[in-house]
C-alpha positions in Angstrom: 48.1 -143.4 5.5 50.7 -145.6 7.8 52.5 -143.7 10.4 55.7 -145.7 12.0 57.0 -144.4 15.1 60.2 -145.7 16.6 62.6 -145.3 19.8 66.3 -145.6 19.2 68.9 -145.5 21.4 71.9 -144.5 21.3 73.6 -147.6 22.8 73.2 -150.9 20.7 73.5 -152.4 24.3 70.9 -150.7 26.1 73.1 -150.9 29.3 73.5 -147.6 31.3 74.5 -146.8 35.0 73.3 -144.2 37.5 74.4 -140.3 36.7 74.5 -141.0 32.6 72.7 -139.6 29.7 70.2 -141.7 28.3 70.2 -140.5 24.3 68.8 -141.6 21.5 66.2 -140.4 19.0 62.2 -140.5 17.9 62.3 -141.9 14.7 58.8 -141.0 12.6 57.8 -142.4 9.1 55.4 -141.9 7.3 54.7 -141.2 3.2 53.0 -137.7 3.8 52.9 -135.1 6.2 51.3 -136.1 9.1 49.2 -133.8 11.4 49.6 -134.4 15.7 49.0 -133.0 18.9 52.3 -132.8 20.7 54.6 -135.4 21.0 55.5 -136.6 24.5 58.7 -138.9 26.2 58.1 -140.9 29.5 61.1 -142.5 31.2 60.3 -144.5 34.2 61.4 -146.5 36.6 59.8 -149.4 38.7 59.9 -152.1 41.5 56.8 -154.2 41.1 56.2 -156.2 44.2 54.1 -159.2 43.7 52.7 -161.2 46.7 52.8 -165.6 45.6 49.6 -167.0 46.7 50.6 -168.8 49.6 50.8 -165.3 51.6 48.2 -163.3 50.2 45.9 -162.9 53.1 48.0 -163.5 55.3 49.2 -160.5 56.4 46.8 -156.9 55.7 49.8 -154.7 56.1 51.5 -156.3 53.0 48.9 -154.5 50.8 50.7 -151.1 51.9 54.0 -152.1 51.3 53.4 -153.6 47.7 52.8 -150.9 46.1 55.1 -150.4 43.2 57.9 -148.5 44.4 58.9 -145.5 41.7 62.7 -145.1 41.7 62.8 -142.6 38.7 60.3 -140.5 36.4 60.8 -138.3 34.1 58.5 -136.5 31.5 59.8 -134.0 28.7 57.5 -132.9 25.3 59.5 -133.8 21.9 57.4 -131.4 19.9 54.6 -128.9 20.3 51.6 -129.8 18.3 52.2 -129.7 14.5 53.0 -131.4 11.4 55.3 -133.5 11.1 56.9 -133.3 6.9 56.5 -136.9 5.2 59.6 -138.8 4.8 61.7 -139.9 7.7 61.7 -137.2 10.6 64.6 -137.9 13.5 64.1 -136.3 17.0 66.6 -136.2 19.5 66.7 -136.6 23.2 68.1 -137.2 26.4 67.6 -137.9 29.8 69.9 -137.5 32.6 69.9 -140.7 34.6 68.9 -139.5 38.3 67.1 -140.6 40.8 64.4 -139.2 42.7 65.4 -137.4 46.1 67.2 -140.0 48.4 65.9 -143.2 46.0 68.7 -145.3 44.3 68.6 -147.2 41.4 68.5 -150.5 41.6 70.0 -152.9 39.0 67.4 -154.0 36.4 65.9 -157.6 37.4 63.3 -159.6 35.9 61.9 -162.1 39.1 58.9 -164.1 40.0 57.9 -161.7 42.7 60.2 -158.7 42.4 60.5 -156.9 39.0 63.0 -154.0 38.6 62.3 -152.4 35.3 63.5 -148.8 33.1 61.3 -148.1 30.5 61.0 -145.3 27.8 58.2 -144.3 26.3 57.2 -142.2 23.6 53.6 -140.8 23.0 52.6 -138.9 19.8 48.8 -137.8 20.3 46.5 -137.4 17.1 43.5 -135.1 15.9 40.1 -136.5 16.2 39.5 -139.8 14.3 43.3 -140.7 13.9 44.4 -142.8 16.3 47.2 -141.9 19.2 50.6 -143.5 18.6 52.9 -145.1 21.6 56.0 -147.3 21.6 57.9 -148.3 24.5 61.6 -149.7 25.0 63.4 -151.4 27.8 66.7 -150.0 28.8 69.0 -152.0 31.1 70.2 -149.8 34.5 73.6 -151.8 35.7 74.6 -150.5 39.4 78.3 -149.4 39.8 81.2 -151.6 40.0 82.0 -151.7 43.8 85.3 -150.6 44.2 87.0 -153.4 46.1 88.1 -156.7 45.0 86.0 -159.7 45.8 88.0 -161.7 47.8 86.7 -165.7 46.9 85.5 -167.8 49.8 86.1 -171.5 48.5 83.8 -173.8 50.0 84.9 -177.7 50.5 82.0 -179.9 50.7 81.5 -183.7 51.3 77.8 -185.3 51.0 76.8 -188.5 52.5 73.8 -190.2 54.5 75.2 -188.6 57.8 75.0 -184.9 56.5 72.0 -185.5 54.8 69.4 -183.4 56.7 65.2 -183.4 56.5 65.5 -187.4 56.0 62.7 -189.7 57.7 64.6 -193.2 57.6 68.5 -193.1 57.6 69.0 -196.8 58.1 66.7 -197.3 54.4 69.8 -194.7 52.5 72.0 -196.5 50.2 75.5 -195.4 51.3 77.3 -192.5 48.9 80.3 -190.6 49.4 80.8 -187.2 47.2 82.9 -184.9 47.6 84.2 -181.3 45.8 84.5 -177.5 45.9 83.1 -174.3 44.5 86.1 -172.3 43.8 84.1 -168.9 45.3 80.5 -168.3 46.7 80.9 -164.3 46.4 80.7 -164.6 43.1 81.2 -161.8 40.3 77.8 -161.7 38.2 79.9 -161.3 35.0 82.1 -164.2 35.3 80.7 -168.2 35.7 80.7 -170.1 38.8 82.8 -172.9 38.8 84.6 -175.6 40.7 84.0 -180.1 40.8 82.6 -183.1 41.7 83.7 -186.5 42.6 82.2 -189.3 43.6 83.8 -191.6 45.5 81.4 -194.2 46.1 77.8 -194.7 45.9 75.9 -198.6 46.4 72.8 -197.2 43.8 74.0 -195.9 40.4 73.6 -192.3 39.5 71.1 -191.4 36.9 71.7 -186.9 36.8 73.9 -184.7 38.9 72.4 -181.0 38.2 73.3 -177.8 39.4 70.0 -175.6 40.1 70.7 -171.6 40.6 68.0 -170.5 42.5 66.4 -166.9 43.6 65.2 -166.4 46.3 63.0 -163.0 46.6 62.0 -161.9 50.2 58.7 -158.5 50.2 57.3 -157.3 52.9 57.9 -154.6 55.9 57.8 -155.0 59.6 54.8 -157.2 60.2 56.4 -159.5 59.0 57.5 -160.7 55.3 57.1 -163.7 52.4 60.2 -165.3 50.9 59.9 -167.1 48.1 62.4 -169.9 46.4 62.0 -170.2 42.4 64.1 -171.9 40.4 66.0 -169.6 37.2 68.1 -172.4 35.7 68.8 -175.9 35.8 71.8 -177.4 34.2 72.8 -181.3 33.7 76.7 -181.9 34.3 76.6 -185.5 34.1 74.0 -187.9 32.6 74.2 -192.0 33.8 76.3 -193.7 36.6 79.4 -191.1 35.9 82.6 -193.3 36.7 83.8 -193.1 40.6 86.9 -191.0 41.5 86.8 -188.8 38.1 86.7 -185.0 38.6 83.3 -183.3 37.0 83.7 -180.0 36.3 81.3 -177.4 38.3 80.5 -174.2 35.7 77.7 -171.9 35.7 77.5 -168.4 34.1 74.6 -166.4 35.5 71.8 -165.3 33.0 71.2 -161.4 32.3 68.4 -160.2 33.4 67.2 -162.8 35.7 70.3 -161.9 38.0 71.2 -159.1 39.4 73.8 -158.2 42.4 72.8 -159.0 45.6 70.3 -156.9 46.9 69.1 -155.5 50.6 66.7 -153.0 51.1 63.7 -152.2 53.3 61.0 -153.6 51.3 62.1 -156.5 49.4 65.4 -158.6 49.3 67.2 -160.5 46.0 69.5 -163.2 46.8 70.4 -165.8 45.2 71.4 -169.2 45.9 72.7 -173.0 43.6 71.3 -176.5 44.8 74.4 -179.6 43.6 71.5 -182.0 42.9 72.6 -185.5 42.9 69.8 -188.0 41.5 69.7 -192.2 42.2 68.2 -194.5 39.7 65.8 -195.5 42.6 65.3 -191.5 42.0 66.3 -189.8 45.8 66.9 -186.6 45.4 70.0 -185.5 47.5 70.4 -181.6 47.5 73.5 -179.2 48.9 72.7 -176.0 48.8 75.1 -173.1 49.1 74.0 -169.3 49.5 75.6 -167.0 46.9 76.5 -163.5 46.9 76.7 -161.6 43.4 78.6 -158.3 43.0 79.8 -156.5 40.0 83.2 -155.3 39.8 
């Protein structure tokens, strides 16, 4: 006898914000009645703080502050032990989205080292030898729209040998002049980044020019703390020796999920930053790097 059990929500999206309902319903199937003990919904959710190798051990009172940090947890029972008729049997639910005492919910945020995750679980527990059923679902938490507009901050920039910086031998760098904008670095999540490129001369021929968005994740507490760099994307706006004096176009849009706004709080830290890599055929690597700042509007 196959029992199907099944978590729908209401949204086809998933995407919710502080202060809503989260509805949807507990969807059992099965060809004949089937007997339980109480069926049970978890919603949950999590910052998991992960320490990268390099400072594990380094300091002891990171263990402490690593702990997975509970922003919201709720716990309501579906349906007092029964039977449940064969055929297709629809719960529903809901779940006010708070959270707990002076905690705020963060946005949801998939990260190397910082995980911010809403999860929904539904338990149905079984007699004896039948065995206890559980699905789970992700639901995505976005934080409110702040209310004033982002004002852009263009930033002009020009790279050659002489701004270059972390280089052993100038004298040995073949000469290159590029120059271009981003249109904004306080950037809104929803819409891409964008602005060019040109180069106006360079003695070695290009091979790549890539734009790298890159996250870095800072966790740890007054002791001190461990910030991390990881690369999310990488994307290739020219291939070859691109010609000299043409405009490339600068466009980025920020993946779901492995972005989020911005983000400054005791424990951990979320920012985000892109690398304009440029790479010679004699393959040196010449990297600008501009801080970002995401907000949703």
């Amino acid at each position: 006898m196959s029992v199907a059990l099944d978590l729908r929500l209401k949204r086809a999206n998933k995407v919710y914000h502080e202060g809503e309902v989260l509805a949807g319903v507990v969807v059992i199937t099965s060809k004949e009645a089937v007997q339980h003990q109480g069926i049970s919904l978890t919603m949950e959710g999590l910052v998991n703080l992960q320490l990268s190798s390099k400072s594990v051990g380094v300091f002891e009172a990171f263990y402490n502050s690593v702990k997975p940090i509970q922003l919201i947890s709720s716990n309501i029972e579906v349906a007092k032990p029964g039977k449940v008729p064969g055929g297709k049997t629809e719960i529903p639910f809901e779940f006010p989205l708070q959270a707990k005492g002076n905690k705020m919910l963060y946005e949801t945020y998939h990260g190397v080292f910082v995980n911010i995750q809403y999860t929904l679980r539904c338990d149905m527990r079984r007699p004896l030898l039948a065995k206890d059923l559980s699905k789970t679902c992700e639901f995505m938490l976005h934080c409110q729209p702040q209310k004033s507009k982002v004002q852009p901050t263009p930033v002009d920039f020009t790279i050659t040998p002489e701004t270059l910086q972390n280089v052993k031998e100038r004298t040995s760098l073949p000469k290159f002049v590029i120059r271009g904008h981003l249109d904004a670095t306080n950037c809104v999540i929803t819409q891409p980044l964008t602005g060019e490129l040109v180069v106006e001369s360079s003695e070695v021929a290009i091979k790549s020019i890539e734009l790298q968005l890159v996250r870095v994740e800072t966790c740890g507490c007054a002791e001190g703390y461990a910030r991390d760099a990881t690369e999310i994307q990488n994307i290739q706006i020219a291939e070859g020796d691109v010609c000299h004096g043409l405009p490339i176009p600068i466009y980025m849009v920020f993946p779901r999920l492995f972005t989020c706004p911005t983000l400054e709080t005791t424990n951990f830290k979320v920012e985000f930053e892109v690398n304009v890599v440029i790479v010679l055929h004699d393959d040196h690597l010449i990297t600008e790097n501009f801080p970002l700042k995401l907000c949703r509007v």
